[in-house]
N, C-alpha and C positions, 0 to 999 in steps of 0.2 A: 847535418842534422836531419832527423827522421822526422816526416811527416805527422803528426802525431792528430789531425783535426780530422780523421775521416767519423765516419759512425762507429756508435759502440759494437758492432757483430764483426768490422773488419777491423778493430783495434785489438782483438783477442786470438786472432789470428794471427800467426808468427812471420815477422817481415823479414828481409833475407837477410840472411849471418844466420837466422836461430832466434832472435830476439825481438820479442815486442815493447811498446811504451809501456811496459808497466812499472813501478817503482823498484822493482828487483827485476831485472832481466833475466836470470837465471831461472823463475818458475815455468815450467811450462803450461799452457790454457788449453782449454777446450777448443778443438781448432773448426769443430762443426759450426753453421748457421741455425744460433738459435731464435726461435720468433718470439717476440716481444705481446704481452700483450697490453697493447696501449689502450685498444677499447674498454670502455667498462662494458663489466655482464649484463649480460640483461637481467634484472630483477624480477625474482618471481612473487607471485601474491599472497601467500600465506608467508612471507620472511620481513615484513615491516612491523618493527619495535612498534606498540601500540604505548601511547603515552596515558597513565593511570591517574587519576586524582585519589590525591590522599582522602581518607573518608573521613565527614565531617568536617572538610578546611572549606566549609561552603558560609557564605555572609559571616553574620555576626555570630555562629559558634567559634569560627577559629579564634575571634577575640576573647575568649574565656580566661586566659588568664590576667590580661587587663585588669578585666572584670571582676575579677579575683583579688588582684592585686588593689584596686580600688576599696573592696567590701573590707578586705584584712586591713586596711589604713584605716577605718572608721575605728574599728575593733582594739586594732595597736595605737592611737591615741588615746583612748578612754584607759586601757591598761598604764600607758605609760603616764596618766596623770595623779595614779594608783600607788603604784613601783616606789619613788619616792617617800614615801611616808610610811614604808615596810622598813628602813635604818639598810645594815650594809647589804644581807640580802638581797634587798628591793633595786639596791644601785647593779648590785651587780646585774641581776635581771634586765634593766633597765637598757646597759653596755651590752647586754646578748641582744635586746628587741632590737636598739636601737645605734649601731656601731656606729657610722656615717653624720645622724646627727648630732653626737658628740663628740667625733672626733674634730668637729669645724670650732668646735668650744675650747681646743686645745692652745694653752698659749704658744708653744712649739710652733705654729706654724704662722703665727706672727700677723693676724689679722688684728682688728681693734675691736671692744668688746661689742658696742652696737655693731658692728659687719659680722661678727663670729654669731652673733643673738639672732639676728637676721639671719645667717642662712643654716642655721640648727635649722629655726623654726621653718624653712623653707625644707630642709630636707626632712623633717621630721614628717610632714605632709607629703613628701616626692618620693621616699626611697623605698615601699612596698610600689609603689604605682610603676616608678622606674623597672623594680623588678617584673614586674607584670609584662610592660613593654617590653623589656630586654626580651621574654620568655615567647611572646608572640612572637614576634619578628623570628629570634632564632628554630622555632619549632616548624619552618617552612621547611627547615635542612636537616632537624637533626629530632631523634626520639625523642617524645618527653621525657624518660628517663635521665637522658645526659642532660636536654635543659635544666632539669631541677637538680643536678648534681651541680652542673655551673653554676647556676645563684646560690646553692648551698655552698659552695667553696668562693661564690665572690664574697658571700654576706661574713665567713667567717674569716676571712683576710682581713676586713675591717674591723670587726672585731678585734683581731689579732694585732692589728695597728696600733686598734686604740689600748689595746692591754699593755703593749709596750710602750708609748707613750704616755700613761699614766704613772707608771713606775718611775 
């Protein structure tokens, strides 16, 4: 058996018969010494990545949509005690503002009517805020534009839920 443990520069090099360790013996290799370069370059000073802050993700503006999410919760509760007494219209309305908190009111998933009461009325207060925080948090990574397409396609999943579990 062939030696096979020397350096990679004399492993490519052809041992006698014709044949080296390599997985098909039949190819022939480059039989020159070539040099390795094991050092790193040296770096020069105008080639370091400068790291940028997004503009405006400074204190409490980046929390803007929080923020937002907080003021629209005032807004969407006073609507939604509205909504109801508009007849089937107003409901439906109601299932667009409000998907999340009604769908915890569904009997389908098998809560009791005080635990379903209780957490409507928890999410009816939480699920603009929630979205607010989702939207902070994700806009560290991603453009506002995508974040508001994600809450806009979480908020209509729910929706979408509650529409088919009403039927």
């Amino acid at each position: 058996m062939r030696n096979c443990s020397r350096d990679v520069i004399t492993k490519v090099r052809l041992y006698d018969g014709g044949q080296d360790c390599a997985i098909s013996p039949a190819v022939r290799r480059y039989a020159r010494t070539m040099s390795s370069q094991t050092l790193p370059r040296p770096k020069r000073a105008g080639t370091r990545k400068r790291r940028t802050k997004k503009s405006g993700a400074d204190g409490w503006l980046a929390w803007w949509p929080l923020l937002a999410g907080i003021a629209i919760t005032f807004a969407a509760v006073k609507t939604a005690e509205i909504l109801p007494l508009m007849g089937a219209a107003g409901l439906f309305k109601l299932r667009l503002l409000y998907p999340y908190a009604l769908l915890l009111k569904q009997p389908q998933l098998g809560l009791s009517e005080q635990t379903s009461d209780s957490w409507s009325q928890i999410m009816l207060y939480a699920q603009w805020v929630l979205y607010g925080l989702y939207a902070t948090v994700t806009m560290k990574w991603l453009p506002l534009w995508k974040v508001l397409m994600q809450v806009a396609v979480i908020h209509l999943l729910g929706f979408s839920v509650l529409w088919l579990l009403a039927r």
